[in-house]
C-alpha positions as CSV (number, residue, x, y, z in Angstrom):
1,X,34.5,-5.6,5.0
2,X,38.0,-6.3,6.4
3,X,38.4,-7.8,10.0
4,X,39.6,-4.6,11.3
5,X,36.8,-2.9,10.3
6,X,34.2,-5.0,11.5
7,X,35.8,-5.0,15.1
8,X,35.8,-1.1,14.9
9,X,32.1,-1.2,13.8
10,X,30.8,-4.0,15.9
11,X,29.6,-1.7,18.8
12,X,27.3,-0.7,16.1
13,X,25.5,-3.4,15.2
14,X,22.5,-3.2,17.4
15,X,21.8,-0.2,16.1
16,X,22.4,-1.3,12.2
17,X,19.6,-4.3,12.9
18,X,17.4,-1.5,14.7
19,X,17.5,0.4,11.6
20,X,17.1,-2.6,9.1
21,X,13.7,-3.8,11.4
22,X,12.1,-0.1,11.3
23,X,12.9,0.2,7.4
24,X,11.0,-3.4,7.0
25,X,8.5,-2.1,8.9
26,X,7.8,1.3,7.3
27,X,8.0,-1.0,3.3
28,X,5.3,-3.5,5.0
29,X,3.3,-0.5,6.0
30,X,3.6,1.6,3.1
31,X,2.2,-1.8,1.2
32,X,-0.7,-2.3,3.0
33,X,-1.2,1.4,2.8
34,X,-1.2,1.8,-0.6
35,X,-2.8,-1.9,-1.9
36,X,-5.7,-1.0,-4.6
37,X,-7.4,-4.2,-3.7
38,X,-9.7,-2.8,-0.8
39,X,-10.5,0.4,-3.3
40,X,-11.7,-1.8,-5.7
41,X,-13.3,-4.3,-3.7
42,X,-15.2,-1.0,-2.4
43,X,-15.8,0.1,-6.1
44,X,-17.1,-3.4,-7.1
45,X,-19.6,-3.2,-3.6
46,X,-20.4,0.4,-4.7
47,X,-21.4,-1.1,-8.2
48,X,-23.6,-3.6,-6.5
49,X,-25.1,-1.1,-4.1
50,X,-26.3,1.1,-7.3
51,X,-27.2,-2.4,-9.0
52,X,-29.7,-3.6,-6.2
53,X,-31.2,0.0,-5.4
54,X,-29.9,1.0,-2.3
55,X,-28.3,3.9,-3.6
56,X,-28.6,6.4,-5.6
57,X,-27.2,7.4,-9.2
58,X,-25.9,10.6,-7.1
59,X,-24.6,8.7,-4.9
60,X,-23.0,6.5,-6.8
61,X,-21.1,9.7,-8.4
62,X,-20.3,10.7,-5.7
63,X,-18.7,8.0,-3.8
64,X,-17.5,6.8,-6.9
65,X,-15.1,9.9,-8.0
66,X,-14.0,9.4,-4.4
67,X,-12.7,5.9,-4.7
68,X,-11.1,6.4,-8.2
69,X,-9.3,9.1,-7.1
70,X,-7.9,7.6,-4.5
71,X,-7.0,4.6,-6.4
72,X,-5.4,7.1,-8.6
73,X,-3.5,8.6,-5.8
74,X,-2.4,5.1,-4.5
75,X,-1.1,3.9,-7.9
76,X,1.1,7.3,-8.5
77,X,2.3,6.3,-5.2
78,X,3.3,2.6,-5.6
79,X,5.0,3.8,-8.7
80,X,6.8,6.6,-6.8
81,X,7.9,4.1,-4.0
82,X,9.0,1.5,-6.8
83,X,6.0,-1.0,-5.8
84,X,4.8,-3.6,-8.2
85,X,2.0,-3.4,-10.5
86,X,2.0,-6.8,-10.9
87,X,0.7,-8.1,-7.6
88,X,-1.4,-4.4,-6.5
89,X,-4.3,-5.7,-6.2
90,X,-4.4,-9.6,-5.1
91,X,-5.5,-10.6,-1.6
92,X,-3.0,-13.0,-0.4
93,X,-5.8,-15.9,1.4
């Protein structure tokens, strides 16, 4: 960017680092929104729900086709928006 440009542009700037903050913001949601790891963690509790008895095999179905298609629909997702596989899934302690 030449010198003349940047003193043309400069009364910009607030709004260029606005715009940067709200696009950061928006990724960071969109991440936590579509993170598998609480899906599964709820599949893997739904598993142990079934295992111990306090739910039913309907139940389980049910509930179950629920979570995996949402998992479904947040994988698509993190693939649409260019997200990692790699890390989906990991809690960060």
């Amino acid at each position: 960017m030449s010198l003349i440009t940047q003193i043309v542009t400069f009364p910009l700037a607030p709004v260029r680092g606005a715009a940067w903050v709200v696009d950061q913001l928006v990724l960071a949601a969109e991440r936590e929104y579509y993170d598998p790891a609480p899906v599964r963690d709820q599949l893997a509790e739904l598993e142990n729900d079934l295992l111990t008895g306090r739910i039913s095999e309907d139940a389980f179905d049910r509930r179950e086709d629920e979570l995996l298609d949402r998992l479904e629909q947040i994988m698509a997702e993190r693939q649409r928006l260019g997200l990692p596989d790699h890390d989906a899934g990991r809690h960060h302690r």
